[in-house]
N, C-alpha and C positions, 0 to 999 in steps of 0.2 A: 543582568545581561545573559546569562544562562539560560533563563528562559527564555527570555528572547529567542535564541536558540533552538530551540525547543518548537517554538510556536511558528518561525522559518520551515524548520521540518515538516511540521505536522501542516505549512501551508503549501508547500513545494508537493508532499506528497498526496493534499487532496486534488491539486490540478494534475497529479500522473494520472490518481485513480480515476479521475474523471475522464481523461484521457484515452485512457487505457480501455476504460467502458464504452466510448465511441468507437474505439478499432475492434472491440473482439466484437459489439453488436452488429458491424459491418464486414465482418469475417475479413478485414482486415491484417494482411500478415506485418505489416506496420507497430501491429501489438505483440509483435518479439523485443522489440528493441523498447518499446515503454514498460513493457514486464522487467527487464532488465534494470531500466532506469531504476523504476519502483523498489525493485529488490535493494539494488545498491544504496537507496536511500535508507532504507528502512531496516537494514539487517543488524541485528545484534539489539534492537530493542522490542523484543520481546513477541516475536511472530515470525521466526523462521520456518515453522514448522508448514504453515500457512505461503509463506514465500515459495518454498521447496514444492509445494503443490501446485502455487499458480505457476509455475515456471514446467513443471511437468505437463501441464492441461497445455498449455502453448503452445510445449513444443509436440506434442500431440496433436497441435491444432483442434484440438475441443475447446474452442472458444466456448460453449453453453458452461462448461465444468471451471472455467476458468472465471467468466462472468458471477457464477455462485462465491468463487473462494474470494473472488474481489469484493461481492458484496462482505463477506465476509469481517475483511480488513476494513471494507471505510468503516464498519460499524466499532471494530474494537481502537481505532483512531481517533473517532469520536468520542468514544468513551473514555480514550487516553487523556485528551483532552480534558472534558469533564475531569478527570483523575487530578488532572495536573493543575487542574484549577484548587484544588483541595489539594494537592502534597504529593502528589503521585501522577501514575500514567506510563505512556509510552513517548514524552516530550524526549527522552534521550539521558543523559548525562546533568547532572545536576550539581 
């Protein structure tokens, strides 16, 4: 069930990131509040550092800098995933 959990997360947060990459490519300020969502979901497993930046590009309104550091996250999500498949990752709490 844990995982389960885990894979909830990891599927909640790839509909923000995708999300999120509709509104910053359409210079959408609607991607204040999905950067937000995102963060909330995602904080404390393992990419704050990355959070903390895409929340800065926001509110700077540099969606281009903000779309990079998203790229960013889906890739090391994906690879949480992959992780978590083997014993690890970014699934959360185990």
């Amino acid at each position: 069930p844990e995982r389960d959990t885990g894979r909830i997360g990891a599927a909640a947060a790839g509909a923000l990131i995708a999300e999120l990459d509709v509104a910053l490519a359409a210079n959408n300020i609607a991607a204040e509040e999905s950067a937000l969502e995102l963060c909330a979901l995602l904080h404390g497993r393992g990419c704050d550092a990355q959070l903390d930046d895409l929340k800065r590009s926001v509110d700077r309104l540099d969606y281009r800098a903000a779309r990079t550091i998203l790229g960013t996250l889906r890739q090391q999500l994906r690879a949480g995933d992959d992780a978590q498949d083997s014993g690890g990752g970014l699934g959360g709490a185990r």
